[in-house]
TORGUBA-158607 format. One record per residue (C-alpha): residue number from 0; x, y, z. Coordinates in nm, 2 decimals. Layout:
NUM,X,Y,Z .
...
//
This chain:
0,0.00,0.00,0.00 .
1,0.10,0.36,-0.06 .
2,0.11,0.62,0.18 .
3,-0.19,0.86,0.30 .
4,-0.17,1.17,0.13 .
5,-0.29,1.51,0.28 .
6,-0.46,1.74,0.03 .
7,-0.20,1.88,-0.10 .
8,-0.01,1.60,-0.17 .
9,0.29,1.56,0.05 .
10,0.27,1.25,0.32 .
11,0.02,1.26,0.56 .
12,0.12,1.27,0.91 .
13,0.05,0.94,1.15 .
14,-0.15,1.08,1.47 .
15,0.15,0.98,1.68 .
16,0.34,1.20,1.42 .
17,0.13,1.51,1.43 .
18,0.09,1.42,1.86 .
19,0.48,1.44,1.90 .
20,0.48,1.74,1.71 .
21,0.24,1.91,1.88 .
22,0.43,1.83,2.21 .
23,0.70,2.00,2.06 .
24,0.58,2.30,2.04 .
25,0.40,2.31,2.38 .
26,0.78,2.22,2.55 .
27,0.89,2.55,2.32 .
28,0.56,2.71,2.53 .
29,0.70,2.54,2.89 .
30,1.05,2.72,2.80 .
31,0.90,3.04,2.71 .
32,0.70,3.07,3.04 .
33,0.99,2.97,3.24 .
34,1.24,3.21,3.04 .
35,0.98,3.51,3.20 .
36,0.97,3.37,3.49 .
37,0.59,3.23,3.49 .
38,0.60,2.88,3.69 .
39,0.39,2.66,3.46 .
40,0.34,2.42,3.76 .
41,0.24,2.62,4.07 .
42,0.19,2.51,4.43 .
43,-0.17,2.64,4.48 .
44,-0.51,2.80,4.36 .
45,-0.76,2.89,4.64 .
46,-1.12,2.88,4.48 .
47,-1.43,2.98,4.65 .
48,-1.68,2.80,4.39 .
49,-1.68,2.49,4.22 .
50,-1.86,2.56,3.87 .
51,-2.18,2.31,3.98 .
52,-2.22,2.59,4.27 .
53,-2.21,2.84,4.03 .
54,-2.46,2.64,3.78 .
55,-2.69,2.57,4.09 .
56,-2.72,2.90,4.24 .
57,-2.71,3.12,3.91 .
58,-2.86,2.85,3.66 .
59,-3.17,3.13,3.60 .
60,-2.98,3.40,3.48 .
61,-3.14,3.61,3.24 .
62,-2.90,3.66,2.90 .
63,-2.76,3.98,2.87 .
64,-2.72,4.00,3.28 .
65,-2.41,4.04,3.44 .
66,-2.38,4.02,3.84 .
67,-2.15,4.17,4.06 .
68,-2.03,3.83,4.23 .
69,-1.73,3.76,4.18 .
70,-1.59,3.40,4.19 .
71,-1.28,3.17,4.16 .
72,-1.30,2.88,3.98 .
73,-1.04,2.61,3.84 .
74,-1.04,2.36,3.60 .
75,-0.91,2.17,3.27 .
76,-0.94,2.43,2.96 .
77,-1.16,2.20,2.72 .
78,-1.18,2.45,2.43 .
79,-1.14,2.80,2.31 .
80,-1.27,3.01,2.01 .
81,-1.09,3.35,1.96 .
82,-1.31,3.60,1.79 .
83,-1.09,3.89,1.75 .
84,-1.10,4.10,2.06 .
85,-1.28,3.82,2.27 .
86,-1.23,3.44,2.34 .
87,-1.48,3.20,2.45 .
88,-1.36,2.93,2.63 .
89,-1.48,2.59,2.82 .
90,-1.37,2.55,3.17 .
91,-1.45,2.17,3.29 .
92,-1.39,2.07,3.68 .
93,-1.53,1.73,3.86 .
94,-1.90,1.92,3.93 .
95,-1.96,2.01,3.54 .
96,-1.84,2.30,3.25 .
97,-1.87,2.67,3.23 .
98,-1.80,2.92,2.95 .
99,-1.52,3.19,3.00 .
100,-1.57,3.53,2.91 .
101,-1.27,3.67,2.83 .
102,-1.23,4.03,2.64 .
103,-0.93,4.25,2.58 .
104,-1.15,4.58,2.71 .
105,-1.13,4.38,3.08 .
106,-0.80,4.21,3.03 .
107,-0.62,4.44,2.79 .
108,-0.44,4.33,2.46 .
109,-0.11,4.14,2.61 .
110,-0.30,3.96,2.86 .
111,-0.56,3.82,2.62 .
112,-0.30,3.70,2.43 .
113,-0.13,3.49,2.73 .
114,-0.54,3.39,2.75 .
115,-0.49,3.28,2.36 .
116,-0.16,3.11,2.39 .
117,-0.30,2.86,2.68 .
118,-0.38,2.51,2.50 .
119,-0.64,2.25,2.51 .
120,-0.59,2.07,2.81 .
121,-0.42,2.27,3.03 .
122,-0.56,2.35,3.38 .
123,-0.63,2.63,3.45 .
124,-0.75,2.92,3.77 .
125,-0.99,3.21,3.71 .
126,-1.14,3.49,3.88 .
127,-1.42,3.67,3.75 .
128,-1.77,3.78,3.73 .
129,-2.08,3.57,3.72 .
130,-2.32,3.69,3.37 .
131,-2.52,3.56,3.13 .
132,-2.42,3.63,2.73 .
133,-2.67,3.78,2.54 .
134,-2.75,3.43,2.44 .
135,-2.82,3.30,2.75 .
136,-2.52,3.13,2.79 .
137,-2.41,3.13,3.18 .
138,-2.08,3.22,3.22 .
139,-1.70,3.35,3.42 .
140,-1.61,3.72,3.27 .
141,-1.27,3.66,3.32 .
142,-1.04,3.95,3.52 .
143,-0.78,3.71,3.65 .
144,-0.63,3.39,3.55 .
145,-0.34,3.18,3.62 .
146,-0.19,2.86,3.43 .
147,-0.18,2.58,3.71 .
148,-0.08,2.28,3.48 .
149,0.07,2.28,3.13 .
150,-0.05,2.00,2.93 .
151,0.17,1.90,2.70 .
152,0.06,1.64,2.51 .
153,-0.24,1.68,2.29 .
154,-0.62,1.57,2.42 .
155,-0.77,1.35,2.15 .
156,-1.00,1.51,1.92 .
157,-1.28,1.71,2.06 .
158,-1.57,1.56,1.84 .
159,-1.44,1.19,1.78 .
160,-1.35,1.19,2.16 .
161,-1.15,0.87,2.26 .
162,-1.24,0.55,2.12 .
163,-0.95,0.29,2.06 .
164,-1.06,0.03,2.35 .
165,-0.68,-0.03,2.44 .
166,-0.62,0.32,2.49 .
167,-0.92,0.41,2.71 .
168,-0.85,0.08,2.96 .
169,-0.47,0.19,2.93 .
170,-0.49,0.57,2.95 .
171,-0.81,0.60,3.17 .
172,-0.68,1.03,3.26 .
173,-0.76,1.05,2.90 .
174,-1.03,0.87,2.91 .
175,-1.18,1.02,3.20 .
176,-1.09,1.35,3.02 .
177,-1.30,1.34,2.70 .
178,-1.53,1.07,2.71 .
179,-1.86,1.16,2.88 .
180,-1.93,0.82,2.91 .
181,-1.67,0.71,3.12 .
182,-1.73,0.97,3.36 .
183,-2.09,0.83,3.39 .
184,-2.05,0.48,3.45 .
185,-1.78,0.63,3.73 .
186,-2.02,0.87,3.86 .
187,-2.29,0.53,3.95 .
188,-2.00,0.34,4.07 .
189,-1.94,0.58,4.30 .
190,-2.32,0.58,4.37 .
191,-2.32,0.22,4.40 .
192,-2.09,0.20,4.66 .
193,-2.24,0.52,4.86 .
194,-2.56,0.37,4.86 .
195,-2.43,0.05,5.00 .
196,-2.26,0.14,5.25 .
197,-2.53,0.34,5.36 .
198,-2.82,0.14,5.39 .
199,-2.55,-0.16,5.60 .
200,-2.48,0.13,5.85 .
201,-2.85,0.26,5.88 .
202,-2.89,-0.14,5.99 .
203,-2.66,-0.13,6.22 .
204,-2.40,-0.27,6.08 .
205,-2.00,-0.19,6.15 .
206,-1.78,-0.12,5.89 .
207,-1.39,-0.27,5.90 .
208,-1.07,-0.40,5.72 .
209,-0.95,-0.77,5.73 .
210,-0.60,-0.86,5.61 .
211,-0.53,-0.90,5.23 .
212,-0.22,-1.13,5.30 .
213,-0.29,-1.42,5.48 .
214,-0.08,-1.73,5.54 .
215,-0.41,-2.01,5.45 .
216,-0.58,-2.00,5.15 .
217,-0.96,-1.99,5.23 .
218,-1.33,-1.82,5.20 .
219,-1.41,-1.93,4.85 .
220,-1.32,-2.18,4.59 .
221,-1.02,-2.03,4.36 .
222,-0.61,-2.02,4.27 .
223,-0.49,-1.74,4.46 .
224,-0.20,-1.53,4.40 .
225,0.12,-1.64,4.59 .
226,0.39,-1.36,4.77 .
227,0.70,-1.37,4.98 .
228,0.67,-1.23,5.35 .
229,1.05,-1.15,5.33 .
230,1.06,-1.06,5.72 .
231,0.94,-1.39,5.81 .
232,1.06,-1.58,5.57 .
233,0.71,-1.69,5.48 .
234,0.47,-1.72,5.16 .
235,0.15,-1.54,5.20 .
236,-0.17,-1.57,4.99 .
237,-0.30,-1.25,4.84 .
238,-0.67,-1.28,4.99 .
239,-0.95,-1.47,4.77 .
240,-1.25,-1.35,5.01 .
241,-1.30,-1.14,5.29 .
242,-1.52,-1.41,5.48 .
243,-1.31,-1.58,5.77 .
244,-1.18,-1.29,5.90 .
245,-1.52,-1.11,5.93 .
246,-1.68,-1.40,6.08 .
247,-1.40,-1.45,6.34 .
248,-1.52,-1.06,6.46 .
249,-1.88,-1.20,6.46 .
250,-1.71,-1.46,6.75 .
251,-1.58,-1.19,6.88 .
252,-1.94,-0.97,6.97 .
253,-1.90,-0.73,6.67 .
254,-2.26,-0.90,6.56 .
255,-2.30,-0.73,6.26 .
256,-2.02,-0.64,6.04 .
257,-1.92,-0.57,5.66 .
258,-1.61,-0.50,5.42 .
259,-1.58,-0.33,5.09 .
260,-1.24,-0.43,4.97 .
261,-1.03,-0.57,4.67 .
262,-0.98,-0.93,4.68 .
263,-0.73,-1.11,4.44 .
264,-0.78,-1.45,4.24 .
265,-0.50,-1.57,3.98 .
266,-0.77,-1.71,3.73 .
267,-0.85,-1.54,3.36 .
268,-0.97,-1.26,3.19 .
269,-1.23,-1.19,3.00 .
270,-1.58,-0.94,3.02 .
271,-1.67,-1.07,3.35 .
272,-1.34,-1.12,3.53 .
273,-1.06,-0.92,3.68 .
274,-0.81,-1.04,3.84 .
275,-0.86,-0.81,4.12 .
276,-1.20,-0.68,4.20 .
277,-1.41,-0.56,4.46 .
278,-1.67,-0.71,4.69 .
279,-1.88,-0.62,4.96 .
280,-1.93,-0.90,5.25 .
281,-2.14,-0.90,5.54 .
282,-2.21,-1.09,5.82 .
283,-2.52,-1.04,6.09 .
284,-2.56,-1.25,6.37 .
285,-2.90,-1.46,6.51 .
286,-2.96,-1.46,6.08 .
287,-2.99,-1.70,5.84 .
288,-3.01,-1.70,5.49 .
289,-3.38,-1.60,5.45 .
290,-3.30,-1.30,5.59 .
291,-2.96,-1.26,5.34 .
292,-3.23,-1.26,5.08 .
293,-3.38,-0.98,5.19 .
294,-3.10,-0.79,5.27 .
295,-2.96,-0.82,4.92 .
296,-3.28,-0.73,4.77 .
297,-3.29,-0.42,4.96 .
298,-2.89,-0.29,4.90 .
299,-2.90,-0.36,4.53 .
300,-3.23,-0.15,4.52 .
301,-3.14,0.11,4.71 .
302,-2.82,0.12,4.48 .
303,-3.00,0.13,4.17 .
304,-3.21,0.44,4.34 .
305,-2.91,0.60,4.43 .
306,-2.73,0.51,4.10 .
307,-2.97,0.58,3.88 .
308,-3.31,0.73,4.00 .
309,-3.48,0.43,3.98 .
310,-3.52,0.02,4.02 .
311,-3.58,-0.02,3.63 .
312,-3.19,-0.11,3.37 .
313,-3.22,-0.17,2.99 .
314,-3.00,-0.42,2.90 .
315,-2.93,-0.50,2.52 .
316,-3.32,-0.33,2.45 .
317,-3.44,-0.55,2.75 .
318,-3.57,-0.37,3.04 .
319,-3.50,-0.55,3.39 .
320,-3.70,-0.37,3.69 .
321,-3.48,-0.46,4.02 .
322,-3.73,-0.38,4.23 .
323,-3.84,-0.67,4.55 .
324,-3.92,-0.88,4.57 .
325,-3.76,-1.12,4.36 .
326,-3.86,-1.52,4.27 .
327,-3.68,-1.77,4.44 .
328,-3.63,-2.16,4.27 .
329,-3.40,-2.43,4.37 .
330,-3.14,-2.49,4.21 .
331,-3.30,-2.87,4.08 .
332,-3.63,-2.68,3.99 .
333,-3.42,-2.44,3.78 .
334,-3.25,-2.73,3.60 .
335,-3.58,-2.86,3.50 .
336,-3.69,-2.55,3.41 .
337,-3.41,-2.43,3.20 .
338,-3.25,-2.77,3.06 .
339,-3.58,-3.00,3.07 .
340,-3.40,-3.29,3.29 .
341,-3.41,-3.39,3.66 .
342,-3.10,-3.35,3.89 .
343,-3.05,-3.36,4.28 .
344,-2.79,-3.41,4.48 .
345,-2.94,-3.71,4.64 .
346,-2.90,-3.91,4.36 .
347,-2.63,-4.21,4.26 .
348,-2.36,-4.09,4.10 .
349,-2.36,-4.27,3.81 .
350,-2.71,-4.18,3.72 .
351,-2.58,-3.81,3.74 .
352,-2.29,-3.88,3.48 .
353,-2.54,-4.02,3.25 .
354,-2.75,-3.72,3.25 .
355,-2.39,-3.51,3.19 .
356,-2.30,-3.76,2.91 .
357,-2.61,-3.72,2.73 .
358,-2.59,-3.36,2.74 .
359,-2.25,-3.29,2.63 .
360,-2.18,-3.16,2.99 .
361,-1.73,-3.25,3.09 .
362,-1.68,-3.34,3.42 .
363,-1.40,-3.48,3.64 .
364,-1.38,-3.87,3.75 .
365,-1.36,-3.75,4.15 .
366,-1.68,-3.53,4.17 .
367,-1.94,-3.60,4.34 .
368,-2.33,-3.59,4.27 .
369,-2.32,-3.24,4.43 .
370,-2.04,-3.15,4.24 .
371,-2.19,-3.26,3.92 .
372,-2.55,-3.14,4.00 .
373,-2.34,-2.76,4.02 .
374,-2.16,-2.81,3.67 .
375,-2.52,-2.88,3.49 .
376,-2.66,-2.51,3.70 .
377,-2.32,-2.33,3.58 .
378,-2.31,-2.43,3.26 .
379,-2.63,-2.43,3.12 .
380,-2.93,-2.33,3.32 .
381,-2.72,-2.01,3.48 .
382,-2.72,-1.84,3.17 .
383,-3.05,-1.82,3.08 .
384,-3.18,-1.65,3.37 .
385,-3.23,-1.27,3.28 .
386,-3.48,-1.12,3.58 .
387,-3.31,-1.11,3.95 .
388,-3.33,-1.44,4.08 .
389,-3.27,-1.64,4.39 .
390,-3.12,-1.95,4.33 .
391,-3.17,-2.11,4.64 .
392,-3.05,-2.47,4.78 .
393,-2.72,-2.56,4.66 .
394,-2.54,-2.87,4.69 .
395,-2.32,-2.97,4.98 .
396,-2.01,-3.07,4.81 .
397,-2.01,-2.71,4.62 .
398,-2.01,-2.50,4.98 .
399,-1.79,-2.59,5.22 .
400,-1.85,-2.30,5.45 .
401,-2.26,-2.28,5.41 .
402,-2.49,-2.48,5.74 .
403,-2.65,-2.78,5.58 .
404,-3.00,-2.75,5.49 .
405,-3.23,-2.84,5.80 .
406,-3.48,-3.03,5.58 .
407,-3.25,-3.21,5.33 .
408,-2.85,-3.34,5.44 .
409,-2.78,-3.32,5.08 .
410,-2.83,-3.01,5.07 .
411,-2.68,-2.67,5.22 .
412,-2.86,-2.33,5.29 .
413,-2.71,-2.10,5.01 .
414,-2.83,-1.93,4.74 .
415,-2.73,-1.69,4.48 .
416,-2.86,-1.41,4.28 .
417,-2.83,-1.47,3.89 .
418,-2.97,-1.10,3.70 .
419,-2.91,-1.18,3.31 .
420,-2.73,-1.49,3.31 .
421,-2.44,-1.32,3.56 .
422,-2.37,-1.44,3.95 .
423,-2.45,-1.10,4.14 .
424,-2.44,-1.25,4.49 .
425,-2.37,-1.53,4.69 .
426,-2.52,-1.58,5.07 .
427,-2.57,-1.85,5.33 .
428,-2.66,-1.97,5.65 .
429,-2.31,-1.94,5.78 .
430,-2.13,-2.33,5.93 .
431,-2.07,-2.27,6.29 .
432,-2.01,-2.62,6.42 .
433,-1.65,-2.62,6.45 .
434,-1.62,-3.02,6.43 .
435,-1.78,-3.04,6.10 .
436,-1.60,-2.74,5.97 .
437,-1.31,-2.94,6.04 .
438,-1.41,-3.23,5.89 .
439,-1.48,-3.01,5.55 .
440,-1.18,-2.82,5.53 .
441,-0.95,-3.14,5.59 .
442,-1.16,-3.24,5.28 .
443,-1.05,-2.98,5.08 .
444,-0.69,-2.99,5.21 .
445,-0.67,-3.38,5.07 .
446,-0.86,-3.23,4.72 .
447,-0.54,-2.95,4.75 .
448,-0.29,-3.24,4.77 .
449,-0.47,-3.42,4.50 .
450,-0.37,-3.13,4.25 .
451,-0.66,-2.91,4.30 .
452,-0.50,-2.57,4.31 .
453,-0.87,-2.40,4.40 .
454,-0.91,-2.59,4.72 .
455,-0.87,-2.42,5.04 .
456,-0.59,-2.51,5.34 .
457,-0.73,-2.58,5.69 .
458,-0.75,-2.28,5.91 .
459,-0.72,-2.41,6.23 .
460,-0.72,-2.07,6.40 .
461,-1.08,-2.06,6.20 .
462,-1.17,-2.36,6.43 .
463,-1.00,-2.24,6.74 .
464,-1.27,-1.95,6.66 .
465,-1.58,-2.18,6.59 .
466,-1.50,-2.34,6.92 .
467,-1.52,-2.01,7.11 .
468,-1.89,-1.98,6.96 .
469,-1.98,-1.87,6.64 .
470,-2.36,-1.75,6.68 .
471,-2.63,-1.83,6.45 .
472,-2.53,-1.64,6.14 .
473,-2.59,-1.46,5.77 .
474,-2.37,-1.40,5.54 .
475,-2.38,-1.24,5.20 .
476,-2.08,-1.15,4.94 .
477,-2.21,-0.89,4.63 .
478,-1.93,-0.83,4.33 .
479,-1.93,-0.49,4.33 .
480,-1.78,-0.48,3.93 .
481,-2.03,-0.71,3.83 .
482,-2.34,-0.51,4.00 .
483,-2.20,-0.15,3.87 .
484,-2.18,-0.31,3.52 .
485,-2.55,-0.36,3.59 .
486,-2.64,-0.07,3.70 .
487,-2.42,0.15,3.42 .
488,-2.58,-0.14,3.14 .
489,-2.22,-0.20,2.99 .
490,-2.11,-0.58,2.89 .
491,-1.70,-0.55,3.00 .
492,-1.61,-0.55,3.36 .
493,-1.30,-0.35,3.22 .
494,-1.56,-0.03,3.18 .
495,-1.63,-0.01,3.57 .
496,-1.27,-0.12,3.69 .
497,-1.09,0.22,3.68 .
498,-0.77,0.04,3.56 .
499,-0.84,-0.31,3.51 .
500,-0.53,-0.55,3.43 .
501,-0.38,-0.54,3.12 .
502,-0.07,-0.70,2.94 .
503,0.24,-0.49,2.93 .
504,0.24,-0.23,2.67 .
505,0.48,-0.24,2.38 .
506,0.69,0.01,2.26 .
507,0.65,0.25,2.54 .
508,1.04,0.39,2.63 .
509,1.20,0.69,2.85 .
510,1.33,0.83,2.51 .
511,0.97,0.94,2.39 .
512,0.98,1.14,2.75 .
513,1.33,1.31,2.68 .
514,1.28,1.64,2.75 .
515,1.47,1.92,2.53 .
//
């Protein structure tokens, strides 16, 4: 192929050509200041109004109506339009954007032209008068300003915005910067989370921090990340759930507890996983699952208030209303629903892998009826739930930390929430018999030494615990990632993970940041 052509003939330039440029000549710009004797980069700004203070409290200004409040504002310079002996710019901060006045009759001719010299992107602190343009438009007429940050590399362009995927997961300031989007789905993360931790504390709930390295592996089923404990000589597990150390604080008296923290597993990535993410876990005591139920019902609503002003998401042109209460089906019912055939836990073995074999379903010699009951839910009756559902009743084998199910011993008291074919949440009635917690975590220790690198250790200091009294008890774990990509309707985990894991970029070296 032959090379792209501007109009006039002459090689085009490659955007990382025409970027480089342009970060030539704002370093020429960074000299010039310094040379008299402007610091480009200075310590401070005190403003007295953020511009959604301004938009609240003077959004009715008539055009054509200038006031005599003055106010200091800051912000990124997003774009500027010289029209001879005035400039219109756009001043963006965190709360919203506001136009800049600014005219060489206020600021006279030199220092309009310091005004016009300032670039796209760089950040900027005014002080000014709060009007109205004769068109309405509310705005700063500018008497002061001062350059607080030169940008020096180009934004990307203002209309086309940002939209190599790469680049916005890699660069998220940029992305943040020029995609309104991004900002959104930020904006109900943030909500989310609020909202959350909100309605736990009105319940009385106490929020706290649990170790992220600990010396067992244990809380869920998964390969955890591995680290050296140099001091002690020691390798430590990067934590995989937040659940044994909050339910050693409900032995302790703190009754009803919760976390909000990043957790770690060393598994794959893909739209629905991260290698780090967040969840929230709680844990009340004198509950069971029942009332977890409720509970989740009730934070993920109240999110989806707070998020977005009401219970109802479109997903893909399909509307979902969150609202409670939601159906609850076991997980056998839902198999016979969803696939047409009849599994249970209860049932030989071998019957089980004949209902596998015929449907295509891969399984491993060692499982269990439980085990194999699970791989028919996860695999094909999971994914076609769309409404909020409670999955309720899972197999023992599959929850080595839930209390068996008081009407059926092949059964335990857990459920989770499926909302368009994704896990949201996962609760039980908590194990508190310390003997048969035992029994089940030197299970999994002998499934560990048999090569299964998901199985948990045995915590005896978890026992130690049990044995002190662990009251009757709820918990619930939410994925926070999976519940804002809800909420926001996007499909990637990657778009609600500020900066989500990502293989090592190429070609990025300190000469493209030699300075001049």
């Amino acid at each position: 192929m032959g090379e792209k052509l501007a109009k006039d003939g002459a090689p085009a330039e490659t955007a990382v050509e025409a970027s480089a440029g342009i970060r030539a000549v704002r370093l020429e710009k960074l000299a010039a200041l310094r040379a008299r004797g402007v610091d480009p980069y200075p310590y401070r700004f005190d403003r007295d109004h953020t511009i959604g203070q301004i938009r609240e409290r003077f959004g009715e200004l008539r055009p054509g109506v200038e006031t005599d409040q003055r106010v200091r504002v800051a912000g990124r310079l997003m774009l500027k339009r010289e029209q001879g002996r005035l400039t219109f710019a756009n001043l963006r901060d965190r709360s919203g954007e506001i136009q800049l006045f600014a005219s060489q009759a206020v600021l006279g001719a030199d220092t309009l032209a310091a005004f016009n010299d300032l670039d796209r992107g760089d950040w900027l602190g005014v002080e000014g008068l709060v009007m109205a343009t004769r068109k309405g438009e509310l705005s700063v007429k500018v008497e002061r300003f001062e350059l607080l940050a030169k940008a020096l590399r180009p934004l990307p362009d203002k209309w086309k915005g940002l939209s190599d995927i790469d680049t916005r997961y890699r660069q998220r300031y940029v992305d943040l910067i020029v995609n309104d989007e991004a900002r959104r789905v930020f904006d109900v993360r943030r909500a989310t989370i609020d909202a959350i931790r909100t309605r736990l504390c009105e319940r009385g709930y106490y929020e706290v921090e649990t170790p992220m390295l600990n010396l067992q592996q244990g809380g869920a089923t998964a390969r955890p990340f591995v680290t050296h404990y140099n001091a002690l000589d020691l390798d430590t597990y990067l934590r995989i759930a937040l659940e044994l150390p909050l339910k050693r604080l409900v032995v302790g008296g703190m009754e009803k507890v919760f976390e909000i923290g990043r957790v770690f597993r060393n598994e794959g990535i893909d739209t629905r996983h991260n290698p780090e993410f967040t969840m929230l876990e709680a844990y009340e005591a004198f509950a069971d699952y029942t009332d977890m139920m409720t509970l989740t019902e009730d934070l993920v609503a109240s999110a989806a208030i707070a998020a977005n002003g009401t219970t109802k998401v479109t997903l893909r042109g399909r509307e979902i209303d969150l609202a409670p209460p939601w159906p609850r089906v076991t997980m056998s019912d839902l198999i016979r629903r969803s696939v047409g055939v009849e599994l249970h836990p209860s049932m030989p073995v071998e019957q089980v892998r004949a209902v596998l074999d015929d449907l295509g379903v891969a399984y491993q010699d060692h499982w269990g009826a439980g085990r194999l009951v699970f791989e028919v839910y996860d695999e094909l009756a999971e994914t076609k739930v769309f409404e909020p559902t409670i999955v309720i009743d899972h197999p023992r084998e599959t929850s080595p930390l839930a209390k068996p199910h008081r009407s059926d011993p092949s059964l335990v008291e857990r459920f989770e929430v499926i909302v368009d074919g994704r896990e949201l949440a996962n609760a039980y009635s908590e194990l508190n018999d310390p003997v048969e917690q035992l029994a089940r975590f030197e299970a999994e220790a002998l499934a560990k030494a048999a090569g299964d690198l998901e199985a948990g250790d045995v915590d005896l200091d978890y026992i130690r615990a049990l044995e002190y009294g662990l009251p009757p008890c709820g918990g619930l774990g939410i994925g926070i990632d999976r519940l804002v990509m809800l909420l926001a309707g996007v499909e990637s985990i990657r778009e609600v993970i500020l900066f989500p894991t990502l293989r090592p970029e190429v070609g990025l070296t300190e000469d493209e940041f030699r300075h001049p």
